[in-house]
C-alpha positions as CSV (number, residue, x, y, z in Angstrom):
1,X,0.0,0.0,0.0
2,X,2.6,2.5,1.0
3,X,4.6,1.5,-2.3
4,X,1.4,1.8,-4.2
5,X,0.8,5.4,-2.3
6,X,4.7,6.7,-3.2
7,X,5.1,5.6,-6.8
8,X,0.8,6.9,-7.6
9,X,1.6,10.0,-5.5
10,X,-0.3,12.2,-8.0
11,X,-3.3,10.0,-8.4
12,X,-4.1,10.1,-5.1
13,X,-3.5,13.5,-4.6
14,X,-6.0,14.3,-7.3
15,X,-8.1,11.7,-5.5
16,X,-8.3,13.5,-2.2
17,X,-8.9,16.7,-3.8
18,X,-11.6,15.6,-5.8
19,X,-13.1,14.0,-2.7
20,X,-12.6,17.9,-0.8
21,X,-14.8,19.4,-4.3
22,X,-17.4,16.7,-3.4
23,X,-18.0,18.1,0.4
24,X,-17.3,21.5,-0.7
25,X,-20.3,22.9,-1.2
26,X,-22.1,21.2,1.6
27,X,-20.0,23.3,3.8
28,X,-22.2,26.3,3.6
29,X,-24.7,24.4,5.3
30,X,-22.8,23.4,8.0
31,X,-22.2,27.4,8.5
32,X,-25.9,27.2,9.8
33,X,-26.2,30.3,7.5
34,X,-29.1,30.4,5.0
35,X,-27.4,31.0,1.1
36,X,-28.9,33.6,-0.9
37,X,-28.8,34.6,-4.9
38,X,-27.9,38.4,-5.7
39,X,-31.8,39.2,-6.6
40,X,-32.4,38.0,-2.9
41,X,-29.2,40.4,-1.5
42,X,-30.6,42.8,-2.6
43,X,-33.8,42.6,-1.6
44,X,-32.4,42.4,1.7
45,X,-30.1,45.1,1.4
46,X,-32.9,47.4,0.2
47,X,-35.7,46.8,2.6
48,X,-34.1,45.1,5.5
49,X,-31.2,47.2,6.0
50,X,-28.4,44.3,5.6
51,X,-25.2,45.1,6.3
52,X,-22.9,43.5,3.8
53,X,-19.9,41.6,5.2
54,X,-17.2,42.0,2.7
55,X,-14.3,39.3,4.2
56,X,-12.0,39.0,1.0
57,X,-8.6,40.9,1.4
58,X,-8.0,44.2,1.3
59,X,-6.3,43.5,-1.7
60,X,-9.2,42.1,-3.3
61,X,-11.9,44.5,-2.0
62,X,-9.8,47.7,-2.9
63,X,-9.9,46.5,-6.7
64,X,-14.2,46.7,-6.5
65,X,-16.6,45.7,-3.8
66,X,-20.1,46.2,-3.7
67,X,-21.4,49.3,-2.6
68,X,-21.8,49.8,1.0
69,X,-20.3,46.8,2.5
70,X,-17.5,46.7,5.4
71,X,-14.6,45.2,4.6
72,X,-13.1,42.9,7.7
73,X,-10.7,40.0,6.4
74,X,-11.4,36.9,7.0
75,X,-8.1,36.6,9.3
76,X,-9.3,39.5,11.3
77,X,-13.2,39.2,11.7
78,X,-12.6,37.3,15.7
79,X,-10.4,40.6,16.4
80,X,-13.1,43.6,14.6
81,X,-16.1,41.8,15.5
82,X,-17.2,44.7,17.7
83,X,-17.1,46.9,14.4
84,X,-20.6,45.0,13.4
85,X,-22.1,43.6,16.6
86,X,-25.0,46.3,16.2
87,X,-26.1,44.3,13.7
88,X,-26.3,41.3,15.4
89,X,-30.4,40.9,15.5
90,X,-30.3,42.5,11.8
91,X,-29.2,40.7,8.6
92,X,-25.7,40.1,7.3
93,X,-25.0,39.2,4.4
94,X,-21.2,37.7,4.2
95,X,-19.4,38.0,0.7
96,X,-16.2,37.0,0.0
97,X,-14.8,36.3,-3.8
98,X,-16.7,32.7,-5.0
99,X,-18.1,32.1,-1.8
100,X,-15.3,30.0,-0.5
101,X,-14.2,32.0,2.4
102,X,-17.7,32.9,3.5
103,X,-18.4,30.1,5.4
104,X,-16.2,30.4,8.0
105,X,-17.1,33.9,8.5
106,X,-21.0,33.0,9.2
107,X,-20.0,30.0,11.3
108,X,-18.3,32.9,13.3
109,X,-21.0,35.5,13.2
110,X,-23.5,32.9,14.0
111,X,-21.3,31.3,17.2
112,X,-21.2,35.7,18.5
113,X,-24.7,36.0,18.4
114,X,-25.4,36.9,15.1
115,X,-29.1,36.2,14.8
116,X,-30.1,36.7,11.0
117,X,-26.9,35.4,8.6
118,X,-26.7,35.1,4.8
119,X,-24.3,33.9,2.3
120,X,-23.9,35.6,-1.0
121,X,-24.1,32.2,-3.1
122,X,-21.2,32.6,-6.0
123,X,-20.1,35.6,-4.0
124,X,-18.9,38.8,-5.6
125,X,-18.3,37.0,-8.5
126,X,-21.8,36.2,-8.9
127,X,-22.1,39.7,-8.0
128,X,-20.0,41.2,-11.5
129,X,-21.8,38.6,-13.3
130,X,-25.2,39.4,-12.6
131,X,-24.4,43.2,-13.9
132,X,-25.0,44.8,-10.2
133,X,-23.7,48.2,-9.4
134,X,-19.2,48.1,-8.4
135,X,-17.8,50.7,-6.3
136,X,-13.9,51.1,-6.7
């Protein structure tokens, strides 16, 4: 087995990783965060008052963002969280590139009290491609 494992190296790394694509998008649901499209974000960002949760890099979020959301990394949201928690019984929608990083951020939103937690499904990708408004 071990032989098999060192000589195959590559096919089992393609192996595992096609395994982690598998489980990856069940991991928004274990966020315990509801997803939502961008017809729905904004809906909720127009009558509900959301706050979007920008948690790309500042990098990333510099280069175009959607308008009025807060930028707090990813790395950085257990340190800010105070910046937000007056939104804690109001909804959030979290955003990050292609909703990869996301999830974490609403599992962490959600385990601080955060009562009312999106994710923006395809994130700001979806965003651009659904022709929505870009601040720079």
């Amino acid at each position: 087995m071990v032989e098999f494992i060192s000589q195959n190296w590559m096919l089992v790394a393609l192996f595992i990783v096609s395994g982690a694509m598998l489980f990856w998008p069940g991991a928004a649901k274990l966020s315990g965060a509801k997803q939502v499209g961008t017809l729905e974000a904004t809906r909720l960002m127009n009558s509900g008052n959301a706050l979007v949760l920008d948690v790309r890099a500042n990098g990333e979020f510099s280069g175009g963002r959607i308008p009025k959301s807060k930028n707090i990394p990813l790395a950085e949201i257990d340190k800010r969280i105070d910046e937000i928690n007056k939104y804690k019984d109001k909804p959030v929608i979290v955003a990050c590139a292609t909703s990869s990083r996301s999830g974490s951020a609403a599992r962490l939103l959600k385990q601080r009290g955060f009562t009312d937690v999106y994710l923006l499904a395809g994130g700001f990708s979806a965003w651009q491609q659904a022709s929505l408004p870009v601040e720079k």
